[in-house]
C-alpha positions in Angstrom: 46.5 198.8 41.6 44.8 202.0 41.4 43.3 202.9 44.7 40.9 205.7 44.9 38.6 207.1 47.4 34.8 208.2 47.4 35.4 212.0 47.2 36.7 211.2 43.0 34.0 210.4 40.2 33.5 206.4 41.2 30.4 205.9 40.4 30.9 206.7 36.6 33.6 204.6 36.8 32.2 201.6 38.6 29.1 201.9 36.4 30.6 201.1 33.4 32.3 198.3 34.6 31.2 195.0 33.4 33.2 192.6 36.3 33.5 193.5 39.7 34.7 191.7 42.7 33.5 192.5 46.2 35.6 191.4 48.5 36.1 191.7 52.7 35.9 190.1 55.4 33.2 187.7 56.6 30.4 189.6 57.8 31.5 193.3 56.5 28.8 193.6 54.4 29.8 192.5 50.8 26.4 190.3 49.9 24.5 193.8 51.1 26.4 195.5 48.7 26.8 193.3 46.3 22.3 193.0 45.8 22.2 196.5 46.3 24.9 197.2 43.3 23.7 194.4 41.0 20.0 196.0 41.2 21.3 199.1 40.2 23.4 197.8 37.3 21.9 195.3 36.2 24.3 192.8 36.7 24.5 189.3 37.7 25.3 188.6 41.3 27.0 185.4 42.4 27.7 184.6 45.7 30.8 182.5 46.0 29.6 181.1 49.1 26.7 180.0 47.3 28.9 178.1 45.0 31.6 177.3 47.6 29.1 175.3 50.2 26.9 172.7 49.4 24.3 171.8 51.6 25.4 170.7 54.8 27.7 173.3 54.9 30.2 170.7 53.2 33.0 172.1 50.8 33.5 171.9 47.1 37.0 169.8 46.7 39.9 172.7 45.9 40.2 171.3 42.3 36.9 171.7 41.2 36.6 175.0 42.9 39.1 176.4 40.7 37.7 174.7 37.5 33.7 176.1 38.9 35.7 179.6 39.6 37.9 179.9 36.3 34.1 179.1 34.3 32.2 182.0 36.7 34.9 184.4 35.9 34.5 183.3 31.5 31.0 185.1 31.8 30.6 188.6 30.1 28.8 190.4 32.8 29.2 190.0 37.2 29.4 191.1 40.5 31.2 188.2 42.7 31.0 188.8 46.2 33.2 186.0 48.2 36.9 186.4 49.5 38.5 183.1 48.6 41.6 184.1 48.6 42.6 180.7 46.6 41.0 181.9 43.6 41.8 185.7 43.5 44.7 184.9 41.0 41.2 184.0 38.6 39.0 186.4 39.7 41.6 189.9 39.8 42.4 189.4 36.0 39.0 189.3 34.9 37.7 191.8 37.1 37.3 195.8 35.7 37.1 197.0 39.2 37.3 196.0 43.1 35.5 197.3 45.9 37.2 196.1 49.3 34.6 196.8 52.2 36.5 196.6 55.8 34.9 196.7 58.8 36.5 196.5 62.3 36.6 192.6 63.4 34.4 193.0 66.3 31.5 194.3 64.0 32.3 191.7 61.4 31.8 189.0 64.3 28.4 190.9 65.1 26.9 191.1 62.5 27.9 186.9 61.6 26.3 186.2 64.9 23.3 188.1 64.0 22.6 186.9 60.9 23.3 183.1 62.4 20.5 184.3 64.6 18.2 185.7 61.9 19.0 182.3 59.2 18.9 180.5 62.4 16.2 177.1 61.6 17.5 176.5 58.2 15.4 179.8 57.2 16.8 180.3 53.4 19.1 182.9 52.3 20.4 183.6 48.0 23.8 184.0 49.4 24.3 180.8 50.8 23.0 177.9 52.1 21.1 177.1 55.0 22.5 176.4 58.9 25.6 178.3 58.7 27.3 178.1 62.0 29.5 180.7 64.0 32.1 178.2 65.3 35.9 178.6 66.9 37.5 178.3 63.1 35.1 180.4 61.6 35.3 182.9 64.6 39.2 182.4 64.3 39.1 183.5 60.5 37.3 186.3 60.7 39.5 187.7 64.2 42.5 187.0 62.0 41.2 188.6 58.9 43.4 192.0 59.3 46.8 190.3 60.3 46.4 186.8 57.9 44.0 187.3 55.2 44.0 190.9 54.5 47.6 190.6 53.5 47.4 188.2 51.4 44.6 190.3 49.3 46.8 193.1 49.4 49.2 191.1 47.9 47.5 189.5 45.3 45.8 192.8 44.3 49.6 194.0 43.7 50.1 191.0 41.6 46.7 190.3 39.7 45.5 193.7 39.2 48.1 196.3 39.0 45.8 198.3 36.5 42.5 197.7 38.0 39.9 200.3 40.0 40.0 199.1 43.6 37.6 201.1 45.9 38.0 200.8 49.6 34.9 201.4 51.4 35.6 201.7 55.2 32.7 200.7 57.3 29.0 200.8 56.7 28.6 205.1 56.0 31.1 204.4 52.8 29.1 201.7 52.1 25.9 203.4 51.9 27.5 207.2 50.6 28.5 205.2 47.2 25.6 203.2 46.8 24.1 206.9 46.8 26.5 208.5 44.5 25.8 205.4 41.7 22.0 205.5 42.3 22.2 209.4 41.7 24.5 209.1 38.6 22.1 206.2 37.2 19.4 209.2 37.8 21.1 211.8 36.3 21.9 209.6 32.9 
């Protein structure tokens, strides 16, 4: 794993790449990324929560989520933003880069409780479907993020992509400062 920051040439590196995973925690601002960067590139965005919930907010069955992961992954071309941590031992080997976007927990549990407000009515959203609800566990998951589930992506990053580009944006101004540096490479070429 390869970890570089924003002041190196990313963006020419990132914009060649074919695969790339978005990952962070709930509410850090991977689908705003992830539609800003797939407009840019040209690339098709899937939003594992898309995949992940079906209406009702009820889960696909673990088996099947590998098997719908493992065919995602087989396409030529993608940005996937979703952590599922289950299914990074699919997604790392097939991605040609990784942008992790952390945020501090408090902001990540704003900015799910304002979006819960804005979907709020069953008001329809590309990234996932409709009625999502800020509740104890899903409040719990994101609060634990740093000392549970960021580990465990550290981890498998270590394991699954030793080779690969992984980008850490930290907060919202990284965010938006290498959306700006691909935009004005795409310009420039």
């Amino acid at each position: 794993m390869r970890t570089i920051n924003l002041e190196q040439s990313v963006a020419d590196r990132i914009r060649i790449s074919k695969r790339i995973l978005v990952l962070g925690p709930s509410g850090s601002g991977k689908t705003f990324l992830s539609q800003r960067l797939a407009a840019l590139l040209g690339l098709e965005l899937i939003h594992l929560d898309a995949q992940f919930w079906k209406p009702g907010w009820v889960s696909t069955p673990q088996d099947q989520w590998r098997d719908a992961v493992a065919s995602l992954v087989r396409r030529p071309a993608w940005i996937i933003d979703g952590m599922y941590e289950s299914t990074l031992d699919l997604r790392l080997p097939a991605a040609d880069a990784v942008i992790v976007i952390e945020r501090p927990r408090l902001a990540c549990l704003w900015s799910v409780y304002t979006r819960t407000l804005k979907y709020r009515g069953g008001r329809e959203r590309l990234d996932a479907p409709p009625f999502q609800k800020l509740d104890r566990a899903f409040a719990k998951y994101i609060w634990r993020y740093p000392s549970v589930t960021r580990p465990i992506m550290l981890k498998r990053l270590r394991e699954h992509a030793p080779d690969k580009l992984v980008l850490f944006c930290r907060g919202r101004k990284d965010v938006q400062r290498f959306l700006a540096l691909v935009n004005r490479d795409l310009r420039n070429s």
